[in-house]
ROGU-712256 format. One record per residue: residue number from 1; z, y, x of N, C-alpha, C in turn. Coordinates in pm, whole numbers, plus 50000, padded with zeros to 5 digits. Layout:
BEGIN
@nr->NUM | n_zz->Z | n_yy->Y | n_xx->X | ca_zz->Z | ca_yy->Y | ca_xx->X | c_zz->Z | c_yy->Y | c_xx->X;
...
REM end
This chain:
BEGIN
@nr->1 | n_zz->55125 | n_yy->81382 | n_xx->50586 | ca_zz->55153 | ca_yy->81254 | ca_xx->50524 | c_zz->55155 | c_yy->81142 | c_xx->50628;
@nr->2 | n_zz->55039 | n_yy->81151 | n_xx->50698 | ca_zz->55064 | ca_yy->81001 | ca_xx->50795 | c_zz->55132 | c_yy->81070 | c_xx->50909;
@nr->3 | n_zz->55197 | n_yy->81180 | n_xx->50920 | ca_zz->55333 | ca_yy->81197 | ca_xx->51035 | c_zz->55449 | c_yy->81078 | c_xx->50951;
@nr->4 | n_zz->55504 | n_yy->81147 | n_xx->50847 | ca_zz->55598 | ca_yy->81045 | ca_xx->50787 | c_zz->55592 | c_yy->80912 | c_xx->50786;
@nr->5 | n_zz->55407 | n_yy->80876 | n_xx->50753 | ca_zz->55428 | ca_yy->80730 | ca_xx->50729 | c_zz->55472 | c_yy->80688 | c_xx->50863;
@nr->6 | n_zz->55425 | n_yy->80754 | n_xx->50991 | ca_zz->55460 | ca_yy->80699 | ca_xx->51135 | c_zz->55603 | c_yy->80735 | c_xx->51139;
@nr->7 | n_zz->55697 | n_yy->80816 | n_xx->51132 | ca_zz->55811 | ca_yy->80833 | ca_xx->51141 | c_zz->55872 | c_yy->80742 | c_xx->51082;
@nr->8 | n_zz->55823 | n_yy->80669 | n_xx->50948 | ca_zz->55920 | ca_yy->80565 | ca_xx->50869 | c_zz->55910 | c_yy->80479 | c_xx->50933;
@nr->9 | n_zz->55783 | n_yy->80426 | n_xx->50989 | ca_zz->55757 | ca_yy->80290 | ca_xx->51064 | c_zz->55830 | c_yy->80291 | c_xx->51183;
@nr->10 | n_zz->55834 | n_yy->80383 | n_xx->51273 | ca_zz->55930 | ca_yy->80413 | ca_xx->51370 | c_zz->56065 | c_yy->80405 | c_xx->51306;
@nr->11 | n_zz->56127 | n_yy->80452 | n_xx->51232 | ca_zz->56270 | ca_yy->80417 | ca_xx->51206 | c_zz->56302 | c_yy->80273 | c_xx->51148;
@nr->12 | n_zz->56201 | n_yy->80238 | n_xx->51074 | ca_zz->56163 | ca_yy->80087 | ca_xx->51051 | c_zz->56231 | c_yy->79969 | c_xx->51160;
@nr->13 | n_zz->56144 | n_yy->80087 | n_xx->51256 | ca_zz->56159 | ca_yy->79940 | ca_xx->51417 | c_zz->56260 | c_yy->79961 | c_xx->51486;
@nr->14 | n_zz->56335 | n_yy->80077 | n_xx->51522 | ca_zz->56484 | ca_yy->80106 | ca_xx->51558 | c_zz->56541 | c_yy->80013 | c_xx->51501;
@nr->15 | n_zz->56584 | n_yy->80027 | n_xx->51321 | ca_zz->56673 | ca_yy->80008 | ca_xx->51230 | c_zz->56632 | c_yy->79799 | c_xx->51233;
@nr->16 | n_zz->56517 | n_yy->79769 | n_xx->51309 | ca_zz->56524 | ca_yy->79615 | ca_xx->51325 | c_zz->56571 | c_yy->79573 | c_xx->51463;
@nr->17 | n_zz->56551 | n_yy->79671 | n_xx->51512 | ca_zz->56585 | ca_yy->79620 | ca_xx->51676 | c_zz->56762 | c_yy->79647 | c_xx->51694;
@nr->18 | n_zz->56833 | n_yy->79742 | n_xx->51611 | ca_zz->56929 | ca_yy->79759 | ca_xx->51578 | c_zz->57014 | c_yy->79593 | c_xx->51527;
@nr->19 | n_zz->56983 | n_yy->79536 | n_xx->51439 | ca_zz->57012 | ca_yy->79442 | ca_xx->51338 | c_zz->56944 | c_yy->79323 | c_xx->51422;
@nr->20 | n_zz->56893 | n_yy->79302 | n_xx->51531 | ca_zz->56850 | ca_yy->79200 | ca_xx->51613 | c_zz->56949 | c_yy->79211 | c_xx->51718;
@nr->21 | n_zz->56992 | n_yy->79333 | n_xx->51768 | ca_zz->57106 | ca_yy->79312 | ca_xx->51875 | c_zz->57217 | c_yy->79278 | c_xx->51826;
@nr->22 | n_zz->57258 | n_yy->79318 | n_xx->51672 | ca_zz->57399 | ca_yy->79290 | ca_xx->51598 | c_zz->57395 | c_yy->79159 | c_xx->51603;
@nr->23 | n_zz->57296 | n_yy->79087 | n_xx->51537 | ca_zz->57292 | ca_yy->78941 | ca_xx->51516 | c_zz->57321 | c_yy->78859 | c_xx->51633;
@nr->24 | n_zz->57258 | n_yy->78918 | n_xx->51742 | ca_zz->57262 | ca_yy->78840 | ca_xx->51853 | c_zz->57377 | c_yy->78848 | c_xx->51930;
@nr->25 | n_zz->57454 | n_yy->78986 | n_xx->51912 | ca_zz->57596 | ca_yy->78994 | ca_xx->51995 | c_zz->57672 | c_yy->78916 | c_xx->51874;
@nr->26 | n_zz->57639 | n_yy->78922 | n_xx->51738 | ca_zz->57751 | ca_yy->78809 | ca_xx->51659 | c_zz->57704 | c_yy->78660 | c_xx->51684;
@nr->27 | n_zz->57650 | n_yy->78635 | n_xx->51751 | ca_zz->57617 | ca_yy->78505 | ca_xx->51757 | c_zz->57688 | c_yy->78463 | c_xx->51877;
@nr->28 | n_zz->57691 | n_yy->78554 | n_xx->51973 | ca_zz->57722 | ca_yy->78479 | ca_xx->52113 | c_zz->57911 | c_yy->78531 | c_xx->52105;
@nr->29 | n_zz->57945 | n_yy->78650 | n_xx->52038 | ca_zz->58112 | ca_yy->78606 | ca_xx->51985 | c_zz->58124 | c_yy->78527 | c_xx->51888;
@nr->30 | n_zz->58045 | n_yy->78425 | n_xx->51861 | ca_zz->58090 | ca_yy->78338 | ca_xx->51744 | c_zz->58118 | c_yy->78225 | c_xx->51860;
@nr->31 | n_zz->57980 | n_yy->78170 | n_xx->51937 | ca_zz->58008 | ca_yy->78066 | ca_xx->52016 | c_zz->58099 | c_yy->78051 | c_xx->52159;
@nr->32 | n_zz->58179 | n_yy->78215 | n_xx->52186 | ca_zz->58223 | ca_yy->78255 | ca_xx->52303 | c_zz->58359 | c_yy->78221 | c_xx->52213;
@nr->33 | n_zz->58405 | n_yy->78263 | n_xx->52066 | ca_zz->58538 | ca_yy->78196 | ca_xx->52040 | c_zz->58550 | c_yy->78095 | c_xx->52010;
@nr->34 | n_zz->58468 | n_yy->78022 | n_xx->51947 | ca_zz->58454 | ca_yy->77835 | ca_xx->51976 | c_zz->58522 | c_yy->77811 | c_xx->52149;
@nr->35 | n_zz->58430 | n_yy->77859 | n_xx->52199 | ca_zz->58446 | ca_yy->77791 | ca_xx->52356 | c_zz->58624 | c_yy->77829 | c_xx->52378;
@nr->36 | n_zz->58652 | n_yy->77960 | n_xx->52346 | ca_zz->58798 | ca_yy->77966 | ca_xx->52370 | c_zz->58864 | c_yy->77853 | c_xx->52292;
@nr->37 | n_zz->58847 | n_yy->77895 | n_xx->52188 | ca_zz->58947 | ca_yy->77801 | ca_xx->52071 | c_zz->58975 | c_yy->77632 | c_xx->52158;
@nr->38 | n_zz->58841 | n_yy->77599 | n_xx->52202 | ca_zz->58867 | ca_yy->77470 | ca_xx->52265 | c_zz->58927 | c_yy->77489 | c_xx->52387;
@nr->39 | n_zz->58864 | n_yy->77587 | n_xx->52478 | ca_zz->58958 | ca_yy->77557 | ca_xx->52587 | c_zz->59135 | c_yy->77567 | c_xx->52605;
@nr->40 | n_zz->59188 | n_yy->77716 | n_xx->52484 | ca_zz->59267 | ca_yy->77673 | ca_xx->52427 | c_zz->59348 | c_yy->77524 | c_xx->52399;
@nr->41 | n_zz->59266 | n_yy->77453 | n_xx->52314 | ca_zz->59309 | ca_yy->77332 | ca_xx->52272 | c_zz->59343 | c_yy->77235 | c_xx->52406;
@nr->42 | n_zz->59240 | n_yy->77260 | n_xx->52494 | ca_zz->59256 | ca_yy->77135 | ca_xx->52650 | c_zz->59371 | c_yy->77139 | c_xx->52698;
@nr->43 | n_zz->59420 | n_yy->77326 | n_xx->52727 | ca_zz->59518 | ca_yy->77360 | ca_xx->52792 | c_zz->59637 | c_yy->77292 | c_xx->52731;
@nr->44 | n_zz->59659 | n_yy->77317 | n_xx->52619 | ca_zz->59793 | ca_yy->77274 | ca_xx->52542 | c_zz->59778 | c_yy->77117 | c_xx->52561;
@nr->45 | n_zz->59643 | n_yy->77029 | n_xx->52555 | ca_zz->59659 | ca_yy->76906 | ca_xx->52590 | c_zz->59738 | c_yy->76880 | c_xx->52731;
@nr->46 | n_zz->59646 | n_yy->76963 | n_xx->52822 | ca_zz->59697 | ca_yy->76946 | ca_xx->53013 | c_zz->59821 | c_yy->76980 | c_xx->53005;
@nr->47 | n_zz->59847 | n_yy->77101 | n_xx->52956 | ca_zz->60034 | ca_yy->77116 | ca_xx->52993 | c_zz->60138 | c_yy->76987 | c_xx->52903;
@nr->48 | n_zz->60087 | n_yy->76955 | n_xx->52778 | ca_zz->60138 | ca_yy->76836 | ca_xx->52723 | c_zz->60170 | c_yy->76715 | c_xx->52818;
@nr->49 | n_zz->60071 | n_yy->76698 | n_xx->52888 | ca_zz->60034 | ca_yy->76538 | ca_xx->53000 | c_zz->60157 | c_yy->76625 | c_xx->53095;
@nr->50 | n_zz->60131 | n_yy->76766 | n_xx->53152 | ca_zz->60225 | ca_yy->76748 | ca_xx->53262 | c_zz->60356 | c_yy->76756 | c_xx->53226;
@nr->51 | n_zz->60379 | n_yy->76785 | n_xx->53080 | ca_zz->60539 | ca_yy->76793 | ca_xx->53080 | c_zz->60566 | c_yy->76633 | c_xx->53067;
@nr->52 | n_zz->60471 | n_yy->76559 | n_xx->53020 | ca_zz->60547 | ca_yy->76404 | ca_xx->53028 | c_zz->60542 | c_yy->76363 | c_xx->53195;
@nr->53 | n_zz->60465 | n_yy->76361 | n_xx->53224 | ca_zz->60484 | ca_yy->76360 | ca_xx->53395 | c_zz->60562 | c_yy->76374 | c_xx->53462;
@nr->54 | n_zz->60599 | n_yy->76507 | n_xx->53412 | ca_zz->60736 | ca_yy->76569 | ca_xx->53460 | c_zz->60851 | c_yy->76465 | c_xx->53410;
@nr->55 | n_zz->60848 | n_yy->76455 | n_xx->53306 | ca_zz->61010 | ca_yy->76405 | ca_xx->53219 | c_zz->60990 | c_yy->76238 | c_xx->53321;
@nr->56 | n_zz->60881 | n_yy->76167 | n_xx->53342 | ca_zz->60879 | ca_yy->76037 | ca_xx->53389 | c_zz->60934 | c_yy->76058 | c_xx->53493;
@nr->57 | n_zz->60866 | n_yy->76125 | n_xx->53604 | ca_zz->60923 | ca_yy->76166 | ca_xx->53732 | c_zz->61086 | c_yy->76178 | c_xx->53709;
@nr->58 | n_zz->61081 | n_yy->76257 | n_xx->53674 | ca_zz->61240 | ca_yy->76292 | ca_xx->53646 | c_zz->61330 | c_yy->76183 | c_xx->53618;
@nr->59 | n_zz->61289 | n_yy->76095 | n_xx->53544 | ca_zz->61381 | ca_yy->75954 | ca_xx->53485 | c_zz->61343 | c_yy->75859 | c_xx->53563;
@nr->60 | n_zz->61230 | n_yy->75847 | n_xx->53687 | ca_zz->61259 | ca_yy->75775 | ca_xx->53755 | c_zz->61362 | c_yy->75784 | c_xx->53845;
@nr->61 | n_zz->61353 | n_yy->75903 | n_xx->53894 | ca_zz->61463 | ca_yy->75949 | ca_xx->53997 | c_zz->61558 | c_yy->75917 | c_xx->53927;
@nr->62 | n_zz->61611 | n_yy->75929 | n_xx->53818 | ca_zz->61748 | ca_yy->75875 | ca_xx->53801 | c_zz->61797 | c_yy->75727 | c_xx->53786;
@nr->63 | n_zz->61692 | n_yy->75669 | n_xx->53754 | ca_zz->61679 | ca_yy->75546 | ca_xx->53741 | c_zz->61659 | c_yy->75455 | c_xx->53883;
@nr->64 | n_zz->61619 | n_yy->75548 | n_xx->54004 | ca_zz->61593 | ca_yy->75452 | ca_xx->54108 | c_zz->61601 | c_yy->75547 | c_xx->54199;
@nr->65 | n_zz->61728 | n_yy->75620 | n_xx->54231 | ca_zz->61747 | ca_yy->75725 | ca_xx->54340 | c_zz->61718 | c_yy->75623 | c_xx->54467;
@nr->66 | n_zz->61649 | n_yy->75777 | n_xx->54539 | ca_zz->61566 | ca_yy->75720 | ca_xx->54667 | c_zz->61701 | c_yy->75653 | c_xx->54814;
@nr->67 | n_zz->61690 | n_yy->75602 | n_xx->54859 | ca_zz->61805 | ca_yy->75528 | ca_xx->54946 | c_zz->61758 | c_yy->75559 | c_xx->55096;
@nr->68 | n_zz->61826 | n_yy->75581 | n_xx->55155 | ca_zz->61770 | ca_yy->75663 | ca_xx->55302 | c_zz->61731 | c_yy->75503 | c_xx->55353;
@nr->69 | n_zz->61632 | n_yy->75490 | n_xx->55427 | ca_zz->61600 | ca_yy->75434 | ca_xx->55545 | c_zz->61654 | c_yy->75426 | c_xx->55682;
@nr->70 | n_zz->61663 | n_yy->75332 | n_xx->55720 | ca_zz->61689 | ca_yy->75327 | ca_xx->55832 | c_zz->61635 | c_yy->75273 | c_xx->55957;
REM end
């Protein structure tokens, strides 16, 4: 009888230490796809800024082609 009761208590503590690592690896892919999702979001901001950058650049040059020096 008290083999079992020790065997249950032992599977007891597996079956929590089990459900403590689940929790904890779902916790840190919950806050690891947050962190993407945003960095995501920056990127599409940064390439946004450089395509206007780009288009300004671009319309200045046409607007005020460079004139050689002399």
């Amino acid at each position: 009888m008290a083999r079992n009761v020790r065997q249950q208590i032992i599977a007891q503590h597996i079956q929590a230490d089990h459900q403590r690592r689940f929790e904890h690896t779902r916790e840190r892919r919950e806050s690891r796809s947050q962190a993407y999702t945003e960095l995501i979001a920056q990127t599409r901001t940064v390439g946004t800024l450089i395509s206007a950058m780009n288009r300004f650049q671009r319309y200045i040059q046409l607007v005020r082609p460079s004139t050689p020096t002399a």
